[in-house]
N, C-alpha and C positions, 0 to 999 in steps of 0.2 A: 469428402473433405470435412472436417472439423477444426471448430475455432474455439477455444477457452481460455477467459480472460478474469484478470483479478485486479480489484482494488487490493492496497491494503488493507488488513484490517483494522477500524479506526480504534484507537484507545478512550476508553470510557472515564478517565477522571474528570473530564470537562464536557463542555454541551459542543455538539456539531457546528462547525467554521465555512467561511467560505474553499477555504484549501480542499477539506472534505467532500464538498461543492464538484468543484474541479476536477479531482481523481475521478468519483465516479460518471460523470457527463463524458469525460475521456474515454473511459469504458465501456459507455453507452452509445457513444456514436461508433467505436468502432466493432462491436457486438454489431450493432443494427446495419451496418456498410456488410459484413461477413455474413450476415442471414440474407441480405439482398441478392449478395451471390449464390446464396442457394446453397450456402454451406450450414452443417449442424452445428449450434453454437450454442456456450453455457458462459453464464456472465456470475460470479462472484463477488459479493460482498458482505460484511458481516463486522463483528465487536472483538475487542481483543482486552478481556476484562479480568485477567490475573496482574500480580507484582505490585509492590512496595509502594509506587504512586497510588494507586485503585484504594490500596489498602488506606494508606494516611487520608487520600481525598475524602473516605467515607466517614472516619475518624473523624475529620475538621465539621461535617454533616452529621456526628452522631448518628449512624446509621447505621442499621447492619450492613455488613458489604455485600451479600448478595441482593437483597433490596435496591442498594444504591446501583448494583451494576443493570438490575434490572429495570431500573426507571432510566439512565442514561441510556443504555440500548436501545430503550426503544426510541428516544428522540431521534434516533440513529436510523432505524427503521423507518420510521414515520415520513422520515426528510426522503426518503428514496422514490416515491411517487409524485412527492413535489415536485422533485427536478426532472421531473419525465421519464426516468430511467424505467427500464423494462429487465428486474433482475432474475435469477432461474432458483437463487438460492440466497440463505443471510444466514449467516454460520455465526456461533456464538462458543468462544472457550471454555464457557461453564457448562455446555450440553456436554451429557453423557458420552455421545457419539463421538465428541473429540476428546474428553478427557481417555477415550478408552487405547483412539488412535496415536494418541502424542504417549500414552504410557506402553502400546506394542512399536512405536520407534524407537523409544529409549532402548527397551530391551533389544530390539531386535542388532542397535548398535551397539551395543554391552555383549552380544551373542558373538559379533565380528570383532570383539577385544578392539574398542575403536574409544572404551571410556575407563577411567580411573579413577580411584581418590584417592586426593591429596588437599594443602592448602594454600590457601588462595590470599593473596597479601597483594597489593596494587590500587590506585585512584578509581573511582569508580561514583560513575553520576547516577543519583536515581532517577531524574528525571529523564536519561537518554535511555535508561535500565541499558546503560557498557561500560565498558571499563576502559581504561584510555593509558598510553604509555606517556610518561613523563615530557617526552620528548612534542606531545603533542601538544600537551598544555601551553595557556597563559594564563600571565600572574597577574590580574587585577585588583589592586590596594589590597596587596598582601593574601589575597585568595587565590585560588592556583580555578582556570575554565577550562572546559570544554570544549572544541570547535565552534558548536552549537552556542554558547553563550551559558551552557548550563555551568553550575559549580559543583566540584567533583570534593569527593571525601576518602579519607585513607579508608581502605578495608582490608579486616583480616579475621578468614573464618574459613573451614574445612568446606569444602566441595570435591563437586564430581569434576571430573575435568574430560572434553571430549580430544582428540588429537587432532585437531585442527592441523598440528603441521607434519603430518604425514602426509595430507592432502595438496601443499603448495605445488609440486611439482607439475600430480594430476590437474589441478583446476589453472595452470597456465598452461597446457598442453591443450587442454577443452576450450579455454578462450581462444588461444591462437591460430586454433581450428577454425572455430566460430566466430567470426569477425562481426559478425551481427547479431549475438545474442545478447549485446547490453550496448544501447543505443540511448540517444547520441553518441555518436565518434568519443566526443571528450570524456564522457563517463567512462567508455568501454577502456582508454587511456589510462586515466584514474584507476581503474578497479586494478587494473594488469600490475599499473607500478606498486598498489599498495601488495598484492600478492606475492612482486619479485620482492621487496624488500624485507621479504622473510614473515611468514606465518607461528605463532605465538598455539602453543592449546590455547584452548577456550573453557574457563569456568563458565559449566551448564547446571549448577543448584544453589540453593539458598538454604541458612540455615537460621540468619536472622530474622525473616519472616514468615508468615502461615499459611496469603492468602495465593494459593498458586497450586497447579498438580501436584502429587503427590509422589516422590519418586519411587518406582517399585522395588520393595524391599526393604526401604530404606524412609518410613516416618518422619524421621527430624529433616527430611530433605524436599523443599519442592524444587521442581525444574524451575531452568532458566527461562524466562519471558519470551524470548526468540525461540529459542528450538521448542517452546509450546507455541506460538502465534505462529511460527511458520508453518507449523506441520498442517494447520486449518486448510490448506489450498491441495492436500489430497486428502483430508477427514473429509472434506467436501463428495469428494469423489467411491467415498466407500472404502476408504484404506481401514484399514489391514490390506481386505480383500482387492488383492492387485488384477485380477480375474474377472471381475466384475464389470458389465459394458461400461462404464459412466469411465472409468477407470483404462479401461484399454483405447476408448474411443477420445479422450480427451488430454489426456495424459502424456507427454510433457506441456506446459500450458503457459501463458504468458501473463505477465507479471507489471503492474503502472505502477510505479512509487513515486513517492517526493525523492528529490535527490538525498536527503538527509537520514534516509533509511537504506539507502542503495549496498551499501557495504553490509549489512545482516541479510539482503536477499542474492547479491552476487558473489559472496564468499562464502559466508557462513550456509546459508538453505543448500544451496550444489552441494555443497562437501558434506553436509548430514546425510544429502538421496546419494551421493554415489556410496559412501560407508555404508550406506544400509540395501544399496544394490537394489536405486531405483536413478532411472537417469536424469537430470538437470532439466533446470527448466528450458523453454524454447527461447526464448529471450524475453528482457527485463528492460524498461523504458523508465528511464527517469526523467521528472518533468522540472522544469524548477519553483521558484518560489513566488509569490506574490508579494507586493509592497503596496500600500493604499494612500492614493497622494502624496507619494513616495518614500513616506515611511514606512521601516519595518513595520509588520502587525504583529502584536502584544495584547495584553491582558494589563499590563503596566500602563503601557500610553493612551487606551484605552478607545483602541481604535477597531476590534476587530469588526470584521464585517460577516452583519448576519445574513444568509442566506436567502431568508423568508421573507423579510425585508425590500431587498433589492427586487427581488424576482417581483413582487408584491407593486411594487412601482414600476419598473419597465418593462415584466411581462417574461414570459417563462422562454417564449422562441427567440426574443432579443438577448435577452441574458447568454443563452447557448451559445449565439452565433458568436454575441463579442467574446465570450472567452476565446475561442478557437478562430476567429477570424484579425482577434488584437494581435496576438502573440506567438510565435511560431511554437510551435508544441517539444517542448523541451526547453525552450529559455524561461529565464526571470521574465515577469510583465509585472506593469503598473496598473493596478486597480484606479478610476478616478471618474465619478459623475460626470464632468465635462468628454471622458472619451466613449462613454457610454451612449450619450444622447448625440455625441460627433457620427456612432457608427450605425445608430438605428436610425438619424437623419438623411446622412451620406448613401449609405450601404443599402439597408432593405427600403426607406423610404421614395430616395427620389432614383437609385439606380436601379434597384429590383421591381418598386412600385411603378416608375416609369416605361421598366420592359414592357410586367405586363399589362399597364393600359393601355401601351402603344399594340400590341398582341391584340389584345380582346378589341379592341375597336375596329382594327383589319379583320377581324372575324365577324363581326355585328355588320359592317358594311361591305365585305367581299363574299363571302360564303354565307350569309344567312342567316348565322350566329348557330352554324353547325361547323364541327369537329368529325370529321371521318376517321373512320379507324386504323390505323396504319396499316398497309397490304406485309404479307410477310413474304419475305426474300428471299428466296429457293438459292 
């Protein structure tokens, strides 16, 4: 058996969050449960440092941008052995290896007449990098938003476009199959109705900016942010080459998102791998969001919560446990110092510290303060 599991990969305009946090320790305890069982397992994470934000962030820092993607990355990197994690690989959009794999998908779905160009007129956020149909909007004093809270702008510019909706049929056929490949219940809900109610093509290039792949053949054009950030979860794997152990032995693989990304890895990634005649992922878990003393967390209210920090004061094995022991793994939870020191008091101190010094004491006065080795059971 084989187990392969992926964070997101996290976007580099800003410094590493507690969310961040979160996805990958999700990752890592179920990587570490899957190697226990004695199954072969590959744990994923890495940078996702193309598109329009990346671009302006380094702009607002006078930076070059590959400079700036390369000092944010690595905070990205660095944060991974703080939280305990044990990863196998940290994939980066700017390496070779994946600009080479994200430009043999393009081709090879241009090869199966699955891409076109034309142009592209529709609201579009940069800060979500998507585009949103009218109907989805609100109008806040007079600006039209996002779901997400982002603000969207008219655009209009020549692009590739992939056929997204020659696929709706296929990918509610595959869901309906797989009733567990996008968990929570309610997500897997979600994604099905946004599928039935009709798939839209998908502009997959940009012409108004630079910093992103390169589309082949076509210079004034880079790809679109998702179908280059998704493809990283088989570049991982040695794509092109489908033939390859890493590749046969791992492949279809599973996928942790924030829910706010669910819809570019349960519609959009499937319908790129079936176009390109690779099969979907194995299922996709979206987790929910955080709120810190019960407000949203923002960069505006000035509340986020740093990683290094926290763990820094209550210790690396508390911090784990309350993530995954507050909140059931898929809901919304509230971050908050009083339920922190409630679960490291309650929970590991006087319930688990009381097992075991009730333990170790019947061991010191019954047995001698020896442990025998368990007999094995024929």
């Amino acid at each position: 058996m084989s187990f392969y599991i992926t964070t997101p990969i996290y976007y580099v305009n800003s410094l590493p969050h507690w969310g961040h946090a979160y996805t990958s320790i999700a990752c890592d305890i179920l990587c570490r449960f899957h190697k226990l069982k004695g199954e072969d397992s590959y744990f994923l994470t890495g940078t996702d440092e193309h598109g329009q934000k990346v671009e302006k962030a380094s702009l607002l820092q006078n930076k070059d941008t590959q400079l700036f993607v390369d000092e944010i990355s690595k905070t990205f990197r660095d944060l991974i052995p703080y939280l305990g994690c044990e990863i196998d690989d940290f994939i980066r959009t700017t390496e070779n290896r994946h600009k080479n794999a994200a430009q043999y998908l393009w081709n090879k779905l241009k090869e199966n007449n699955q891409i076109y160009l034309s142009n592209y007129e529709g609201w579009y956020s940069i800060r979500d990098e998507a585009f949103y149909l009218e109907s989805e909007l609100t109008k806040v004093e007079n600006v039209f938003v996002a779901p997400s809270g982002a603000p969207v702008e008219w655009v209009k510019e020549e692009s590739y476009f992939f056929k997204l909706s020659a696929w709706e049929d296929k990918l509610i056929e595959f869901y309906e199959h797989n009733e567990e490949a996008i968990l929570p219940k309610s997500r897997y809900n979600e994604v099905l109705s946004f599928i039935k109610g009709g798939l839209k093509d998908l502009s997959i290039s940009r012409t108004t900016f630079k910093w992103g792949i390169k589309v082949p053949e076509a210079d004034n054009h880079v790809m679109y942010v998702w179908i280059d950030a998704l493809c990283n979860y088989i570049t991982a794997l040695n794509y092109p080459d489908t033939e390859n152990d890493s590749f046969k032995n791992f492949w279809p693989g599973i996928h942790i998102v924030g829910k706010d990304i669910l819809r570019f890895h349960a519609v959009y990634w499937p319908a790129f791998l079936m176009a390109a005649d690779i099969q979907p992922p194995k299922k996709i878990f979206a987790h929910g969001w955080w709120t810190n003393e019960g407000q949203k967390i923002s960069k505006s209210v000035g509340n986020i919560i740093n990683p290094y920090e926290i763990i820094d004061q209550y210790g690396l094995d508390q911090i784990r446990f309350f993530l995954f022991r507050e909140v059931p793994f898929g809901n919304d939870g509230d971050f908050s110092k009083d339920a922190i020191a409630q679960r490291v008091n309650a929970d590991l101190s006087n319930n688990y510290g009381n097992l075991i010094q009730r333990i170790s004491t019947f061991i010191v006065k019954n047995l001698d303060s020896q442990v025998a080795k368990p007999k094995k059971i024929r």
